[in-house]
N, CA, C and O atoms as a MOPAC input file, in Angstrom:
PM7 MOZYME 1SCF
protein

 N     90.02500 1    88.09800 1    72.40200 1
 C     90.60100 1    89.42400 1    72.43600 1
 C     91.26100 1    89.66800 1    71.09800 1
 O     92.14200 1    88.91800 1    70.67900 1
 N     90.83200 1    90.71300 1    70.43900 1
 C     91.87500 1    91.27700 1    69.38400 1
 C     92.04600 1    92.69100 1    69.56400 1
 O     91.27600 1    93.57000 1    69.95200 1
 N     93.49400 1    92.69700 1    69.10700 1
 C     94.03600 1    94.00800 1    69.43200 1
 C     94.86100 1    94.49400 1    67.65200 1
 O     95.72600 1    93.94900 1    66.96600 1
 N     94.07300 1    95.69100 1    67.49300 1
 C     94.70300 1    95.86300 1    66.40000 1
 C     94.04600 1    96.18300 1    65.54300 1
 O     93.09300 1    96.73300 1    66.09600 1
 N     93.81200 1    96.23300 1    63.92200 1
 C     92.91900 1    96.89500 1    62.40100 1
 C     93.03200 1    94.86600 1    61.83700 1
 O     93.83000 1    93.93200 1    61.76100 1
 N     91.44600 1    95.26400 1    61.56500 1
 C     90.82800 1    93.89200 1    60.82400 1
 C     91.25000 1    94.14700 1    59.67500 1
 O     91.28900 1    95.29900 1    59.24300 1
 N     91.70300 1    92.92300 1    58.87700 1
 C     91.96400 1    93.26500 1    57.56600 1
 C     90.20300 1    93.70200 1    56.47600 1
 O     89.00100 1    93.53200 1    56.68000 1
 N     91.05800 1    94.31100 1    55.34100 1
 C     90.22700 1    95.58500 1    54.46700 1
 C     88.89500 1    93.67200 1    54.31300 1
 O     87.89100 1    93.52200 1    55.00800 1
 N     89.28000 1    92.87400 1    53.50700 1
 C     88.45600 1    92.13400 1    53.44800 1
 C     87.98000 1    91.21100 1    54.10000 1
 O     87.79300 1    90.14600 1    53.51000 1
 N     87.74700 1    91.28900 1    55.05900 1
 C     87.14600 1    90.60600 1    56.42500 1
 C     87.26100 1    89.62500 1    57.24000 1
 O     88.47900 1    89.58500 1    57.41400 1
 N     86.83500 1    88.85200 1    57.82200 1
 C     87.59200 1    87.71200 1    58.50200 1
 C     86.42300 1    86.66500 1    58.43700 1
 O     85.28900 1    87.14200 1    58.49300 1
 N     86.56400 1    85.11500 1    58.31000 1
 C     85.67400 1    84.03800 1    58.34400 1
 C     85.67900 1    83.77600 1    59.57300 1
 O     86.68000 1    83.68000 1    60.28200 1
 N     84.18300 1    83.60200 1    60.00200 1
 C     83.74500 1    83.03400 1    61.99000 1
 C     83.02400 1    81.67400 1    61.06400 1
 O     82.62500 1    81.58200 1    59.90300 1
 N     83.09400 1    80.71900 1    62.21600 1
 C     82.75300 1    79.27200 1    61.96400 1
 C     81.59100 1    79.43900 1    63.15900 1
 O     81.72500 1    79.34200 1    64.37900 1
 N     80.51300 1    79.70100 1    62.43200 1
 C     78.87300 1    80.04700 1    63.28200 1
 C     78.80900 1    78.83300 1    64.34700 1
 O     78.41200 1    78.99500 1    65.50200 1
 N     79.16000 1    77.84100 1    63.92300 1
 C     78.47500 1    76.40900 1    65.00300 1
 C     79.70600 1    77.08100 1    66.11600 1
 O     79.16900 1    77.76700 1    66.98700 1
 N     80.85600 1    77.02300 1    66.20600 1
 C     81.74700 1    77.04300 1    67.26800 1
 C     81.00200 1    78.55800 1    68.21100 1
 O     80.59100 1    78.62000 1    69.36900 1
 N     81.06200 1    79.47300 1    67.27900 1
 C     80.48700 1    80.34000 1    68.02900 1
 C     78.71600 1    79.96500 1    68.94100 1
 O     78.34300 1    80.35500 1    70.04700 1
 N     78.24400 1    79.40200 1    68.28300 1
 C     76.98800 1    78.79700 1    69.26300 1
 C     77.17600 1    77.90500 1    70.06000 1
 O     76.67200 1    77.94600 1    71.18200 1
 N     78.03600 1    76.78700 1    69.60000 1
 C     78.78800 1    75.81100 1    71.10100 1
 C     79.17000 1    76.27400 1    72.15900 1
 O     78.82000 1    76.07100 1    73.32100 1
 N     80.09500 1    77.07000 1    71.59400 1
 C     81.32100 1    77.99000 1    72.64700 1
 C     80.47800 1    79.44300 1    73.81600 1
 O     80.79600 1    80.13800 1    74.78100 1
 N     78.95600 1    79.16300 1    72.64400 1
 C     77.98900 1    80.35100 1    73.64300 1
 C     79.00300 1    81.59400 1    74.15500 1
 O     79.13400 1    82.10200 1    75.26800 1
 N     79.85800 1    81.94900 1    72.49100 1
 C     80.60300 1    83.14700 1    72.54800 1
 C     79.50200 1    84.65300 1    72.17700 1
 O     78.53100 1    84.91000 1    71.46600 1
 N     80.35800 1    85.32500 1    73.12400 1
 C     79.74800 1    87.35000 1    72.77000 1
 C     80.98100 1    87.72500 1    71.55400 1
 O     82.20500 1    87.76100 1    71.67800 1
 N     80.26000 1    87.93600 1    70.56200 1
 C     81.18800 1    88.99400 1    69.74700 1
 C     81.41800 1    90.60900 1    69.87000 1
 O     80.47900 1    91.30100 1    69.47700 1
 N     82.02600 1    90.95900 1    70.13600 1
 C     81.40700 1    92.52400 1    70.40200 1
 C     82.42000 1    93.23400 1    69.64900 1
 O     83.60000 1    92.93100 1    69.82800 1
 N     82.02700 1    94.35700 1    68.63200 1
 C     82.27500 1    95.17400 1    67.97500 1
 C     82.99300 1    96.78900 1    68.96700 1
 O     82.45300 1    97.27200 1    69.96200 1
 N     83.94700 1    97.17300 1    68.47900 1
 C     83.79200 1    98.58200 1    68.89400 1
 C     84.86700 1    99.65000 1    68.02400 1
 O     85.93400 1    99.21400 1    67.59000 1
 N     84.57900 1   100.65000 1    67.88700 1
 C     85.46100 1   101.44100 1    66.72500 1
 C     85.58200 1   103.08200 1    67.61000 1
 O     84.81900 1   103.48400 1    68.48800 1
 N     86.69800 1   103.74100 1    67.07500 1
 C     87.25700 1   104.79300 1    67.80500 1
 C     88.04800 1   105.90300 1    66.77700 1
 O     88.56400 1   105.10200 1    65.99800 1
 N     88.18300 1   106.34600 1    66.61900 1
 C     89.05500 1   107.28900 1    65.77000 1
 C     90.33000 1   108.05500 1    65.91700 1
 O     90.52000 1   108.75800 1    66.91000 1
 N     91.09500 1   107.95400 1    65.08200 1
 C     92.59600 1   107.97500 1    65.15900 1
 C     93.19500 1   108.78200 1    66.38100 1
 O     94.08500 1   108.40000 1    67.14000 1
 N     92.41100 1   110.16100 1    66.40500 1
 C     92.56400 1   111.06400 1    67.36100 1
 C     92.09600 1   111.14300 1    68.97100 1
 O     92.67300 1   111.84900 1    69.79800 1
 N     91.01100 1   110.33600 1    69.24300 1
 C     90.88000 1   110.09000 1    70.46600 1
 C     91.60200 1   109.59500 1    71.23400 1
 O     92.13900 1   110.41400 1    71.98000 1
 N     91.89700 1   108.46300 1    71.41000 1
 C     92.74200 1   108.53700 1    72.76800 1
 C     93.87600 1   109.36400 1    72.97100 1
 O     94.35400 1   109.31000 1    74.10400 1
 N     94.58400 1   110.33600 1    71.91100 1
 C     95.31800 1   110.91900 1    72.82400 1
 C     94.58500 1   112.08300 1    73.08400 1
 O     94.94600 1   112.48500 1    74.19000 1
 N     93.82800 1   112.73700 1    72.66400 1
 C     92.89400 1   113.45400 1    73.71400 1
 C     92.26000 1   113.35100 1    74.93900 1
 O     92.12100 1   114.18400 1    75.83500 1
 N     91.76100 1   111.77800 1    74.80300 1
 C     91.88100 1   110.98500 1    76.14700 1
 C     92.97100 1   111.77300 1    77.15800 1
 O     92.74500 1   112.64300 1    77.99900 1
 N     93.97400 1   111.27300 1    76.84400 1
 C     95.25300 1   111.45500 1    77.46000 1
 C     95.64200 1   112.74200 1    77.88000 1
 O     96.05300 1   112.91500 1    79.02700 1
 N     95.53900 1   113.82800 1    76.92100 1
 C     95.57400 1   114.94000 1    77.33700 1
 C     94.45500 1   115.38000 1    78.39600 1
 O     94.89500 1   115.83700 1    79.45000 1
 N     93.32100 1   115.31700 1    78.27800 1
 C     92.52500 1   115.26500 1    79.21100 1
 C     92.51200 1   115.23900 1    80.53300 1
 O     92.12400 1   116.04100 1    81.38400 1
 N     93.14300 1   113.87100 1    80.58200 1
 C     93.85200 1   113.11600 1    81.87900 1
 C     94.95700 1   113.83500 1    82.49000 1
 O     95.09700 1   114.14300 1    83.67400 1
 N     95.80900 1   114.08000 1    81.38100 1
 C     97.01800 1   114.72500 1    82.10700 1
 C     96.54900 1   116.26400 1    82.82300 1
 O     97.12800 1   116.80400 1    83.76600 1
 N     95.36100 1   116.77800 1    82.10200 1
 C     95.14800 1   117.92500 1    82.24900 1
 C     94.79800 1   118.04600 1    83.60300 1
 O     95.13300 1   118.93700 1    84.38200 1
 N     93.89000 1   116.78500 1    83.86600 1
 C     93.12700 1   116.55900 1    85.30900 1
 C     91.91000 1   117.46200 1    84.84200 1
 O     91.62400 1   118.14000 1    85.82900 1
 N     90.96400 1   117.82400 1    83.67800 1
 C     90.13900 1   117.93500 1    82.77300 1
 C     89.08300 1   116.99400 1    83.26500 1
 O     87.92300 1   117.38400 1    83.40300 1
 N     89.50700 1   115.57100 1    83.57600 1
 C     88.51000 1   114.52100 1    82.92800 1
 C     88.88500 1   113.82800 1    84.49100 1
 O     90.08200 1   113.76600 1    84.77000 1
 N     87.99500 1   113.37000 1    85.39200 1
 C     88.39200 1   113.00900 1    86.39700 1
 C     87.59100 1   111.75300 1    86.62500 1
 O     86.45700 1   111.77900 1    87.10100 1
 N     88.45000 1   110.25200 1    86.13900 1
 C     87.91100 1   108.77400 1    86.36300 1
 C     87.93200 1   108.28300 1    87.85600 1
 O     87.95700 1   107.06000 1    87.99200 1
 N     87.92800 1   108.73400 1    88.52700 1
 C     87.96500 1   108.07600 1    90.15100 1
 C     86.65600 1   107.57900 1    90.42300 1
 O     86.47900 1   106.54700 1    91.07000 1
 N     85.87900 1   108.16100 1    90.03000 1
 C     84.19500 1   107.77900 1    90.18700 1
 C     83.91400 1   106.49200 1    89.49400 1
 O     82.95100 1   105.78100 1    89.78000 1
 N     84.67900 1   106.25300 1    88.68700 1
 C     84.03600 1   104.94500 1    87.93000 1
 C     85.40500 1   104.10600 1    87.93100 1
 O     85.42700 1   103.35000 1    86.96000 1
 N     86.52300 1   104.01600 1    88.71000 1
 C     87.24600 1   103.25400 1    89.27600 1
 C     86.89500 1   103.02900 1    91.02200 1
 O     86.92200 1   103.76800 1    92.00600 1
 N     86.44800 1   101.09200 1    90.68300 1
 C     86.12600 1   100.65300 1    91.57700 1
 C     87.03300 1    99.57600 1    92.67200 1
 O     86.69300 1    99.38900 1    93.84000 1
 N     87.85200 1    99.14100 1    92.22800 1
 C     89.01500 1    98.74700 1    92.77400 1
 C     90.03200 1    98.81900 1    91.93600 1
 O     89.86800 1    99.13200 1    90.75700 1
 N     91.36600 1    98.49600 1    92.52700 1
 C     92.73500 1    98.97000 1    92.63800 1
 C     93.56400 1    97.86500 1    92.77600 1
 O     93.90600 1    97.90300 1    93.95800 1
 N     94.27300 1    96.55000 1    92.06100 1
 C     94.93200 1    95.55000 1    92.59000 1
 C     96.52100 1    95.71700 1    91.89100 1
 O     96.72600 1    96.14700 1    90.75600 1
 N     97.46000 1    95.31600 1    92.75900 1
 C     98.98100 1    94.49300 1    91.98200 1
 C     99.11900 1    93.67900 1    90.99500 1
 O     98.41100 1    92.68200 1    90.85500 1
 N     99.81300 1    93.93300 1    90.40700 1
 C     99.72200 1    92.19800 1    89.35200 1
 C    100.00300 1    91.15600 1    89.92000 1
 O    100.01700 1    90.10600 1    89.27800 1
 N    100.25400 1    91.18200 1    91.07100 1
 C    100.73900 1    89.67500 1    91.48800 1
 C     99.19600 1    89.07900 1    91.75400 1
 O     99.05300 1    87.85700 1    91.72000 1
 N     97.83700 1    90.09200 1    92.06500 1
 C     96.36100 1    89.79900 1    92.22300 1
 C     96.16900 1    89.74400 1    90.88500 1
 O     94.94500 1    89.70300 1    90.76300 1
 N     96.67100 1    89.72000 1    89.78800 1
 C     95.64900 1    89.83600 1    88.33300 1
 C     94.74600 1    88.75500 1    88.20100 1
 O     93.66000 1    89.07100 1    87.71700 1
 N     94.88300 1    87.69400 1    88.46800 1
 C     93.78200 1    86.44500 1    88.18200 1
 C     92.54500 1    87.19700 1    88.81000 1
 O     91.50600 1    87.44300 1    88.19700 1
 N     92.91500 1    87.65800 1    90.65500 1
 C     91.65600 1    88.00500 1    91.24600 1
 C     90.54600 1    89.08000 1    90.34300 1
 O     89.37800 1    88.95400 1    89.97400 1
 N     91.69800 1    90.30000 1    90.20300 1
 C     91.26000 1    91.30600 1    89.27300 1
 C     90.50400 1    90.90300 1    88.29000 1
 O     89.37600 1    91.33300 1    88.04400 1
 N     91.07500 1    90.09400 1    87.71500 1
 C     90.30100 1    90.02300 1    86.60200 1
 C     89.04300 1    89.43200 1    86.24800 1
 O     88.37400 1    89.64400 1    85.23700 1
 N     88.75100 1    88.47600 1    87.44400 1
 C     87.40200 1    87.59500 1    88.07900 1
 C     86.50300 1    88.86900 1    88.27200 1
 O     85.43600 1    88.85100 1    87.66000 1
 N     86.76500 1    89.88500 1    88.97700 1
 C     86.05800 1    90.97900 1    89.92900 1
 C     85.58900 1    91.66400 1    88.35100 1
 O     84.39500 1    91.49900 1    88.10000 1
 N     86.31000 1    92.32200 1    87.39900 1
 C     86.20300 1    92.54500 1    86.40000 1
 C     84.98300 1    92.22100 1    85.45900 1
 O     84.13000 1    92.99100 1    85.01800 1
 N     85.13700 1    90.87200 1    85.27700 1
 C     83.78500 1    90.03000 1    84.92300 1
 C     82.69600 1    90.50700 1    85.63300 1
 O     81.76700 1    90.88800 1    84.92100 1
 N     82.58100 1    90.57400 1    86.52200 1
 C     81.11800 1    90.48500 1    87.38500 1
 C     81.36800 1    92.00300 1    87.54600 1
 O     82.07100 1    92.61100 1    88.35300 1
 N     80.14700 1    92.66400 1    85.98100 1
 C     79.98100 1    93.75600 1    86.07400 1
 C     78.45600 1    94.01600 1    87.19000 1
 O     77.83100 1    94.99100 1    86.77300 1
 N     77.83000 1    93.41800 1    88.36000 1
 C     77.38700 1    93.53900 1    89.55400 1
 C     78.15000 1    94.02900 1    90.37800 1
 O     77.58800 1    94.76700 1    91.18700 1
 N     79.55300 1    93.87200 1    90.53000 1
 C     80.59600 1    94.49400 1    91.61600 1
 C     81.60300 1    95.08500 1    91.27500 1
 O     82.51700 1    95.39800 1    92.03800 1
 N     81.54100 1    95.36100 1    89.78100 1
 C     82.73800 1    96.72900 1    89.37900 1
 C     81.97100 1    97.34100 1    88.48200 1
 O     80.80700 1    97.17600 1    88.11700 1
 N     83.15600 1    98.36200 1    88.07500 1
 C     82.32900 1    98.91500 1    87.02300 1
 C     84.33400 1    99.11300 1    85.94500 1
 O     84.73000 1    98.75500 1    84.83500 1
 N     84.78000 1    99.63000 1    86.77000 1
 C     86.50900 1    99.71600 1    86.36400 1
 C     86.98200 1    99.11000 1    87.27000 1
 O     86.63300 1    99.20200 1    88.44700 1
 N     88.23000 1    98.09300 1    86.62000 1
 C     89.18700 1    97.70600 1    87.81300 1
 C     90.24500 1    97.88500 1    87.18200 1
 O     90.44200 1    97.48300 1    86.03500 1
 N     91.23600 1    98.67000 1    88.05000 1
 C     92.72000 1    98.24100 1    87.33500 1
 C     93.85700 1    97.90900 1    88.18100 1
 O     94.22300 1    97.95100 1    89.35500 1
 N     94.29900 1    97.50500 1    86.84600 1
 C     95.54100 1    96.47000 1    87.26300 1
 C     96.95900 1    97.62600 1    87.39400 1
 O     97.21800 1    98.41400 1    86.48500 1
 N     97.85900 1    97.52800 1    88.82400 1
 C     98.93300 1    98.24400 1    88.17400 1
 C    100.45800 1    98.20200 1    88.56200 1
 O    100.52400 1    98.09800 1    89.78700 1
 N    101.38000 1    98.23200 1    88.13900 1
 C    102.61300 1    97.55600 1    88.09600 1
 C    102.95900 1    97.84300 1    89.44600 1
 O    102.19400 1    98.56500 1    90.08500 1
 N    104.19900 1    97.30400 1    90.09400 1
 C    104.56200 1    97.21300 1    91.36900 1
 C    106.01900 1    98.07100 1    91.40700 1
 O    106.64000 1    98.18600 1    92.46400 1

């Protein structure tokens, strides 16, 4: 997991660990202004995610959640949410 801006000159991956470890790298990029349009959206009730939220757990379930999560066969969204 990284959260956050890659630095301007790039980062070193050690190729063998990544083929041992039979890791997914996955890329994804977004622009400054979207998510709070996202957000507005949402607040607007504009943009309506219920359809692609598939279960609903506590955090005290997060391990479960997050198993169910993985196995994109039986979710598609799951979220987690405070008590």
């Amino acid at each position: 997991v990284q959260v956050g801006t890659l630095p301007v000159e790039g980062i070193h991956l050690f190729a063998n660990q990544i083929m041992v470890k039979e890791l997914d790298i996955r890329g994804s990029m977004r622009f400054g202004n979207v998510f709070s349009r996202a957000v507005r959206l949402l607040e607007s009730q504009r943009l309506n995610v219920q359809p692609i939220l598939t279960s609903k757990f506590p955090i005290a379930e997060a391990a479960e959640a997050l198993k169910l999560a993985f196995d994109k066969t039986l979710s598609m969204k799951v979220q987690i949410v405070a008590d």
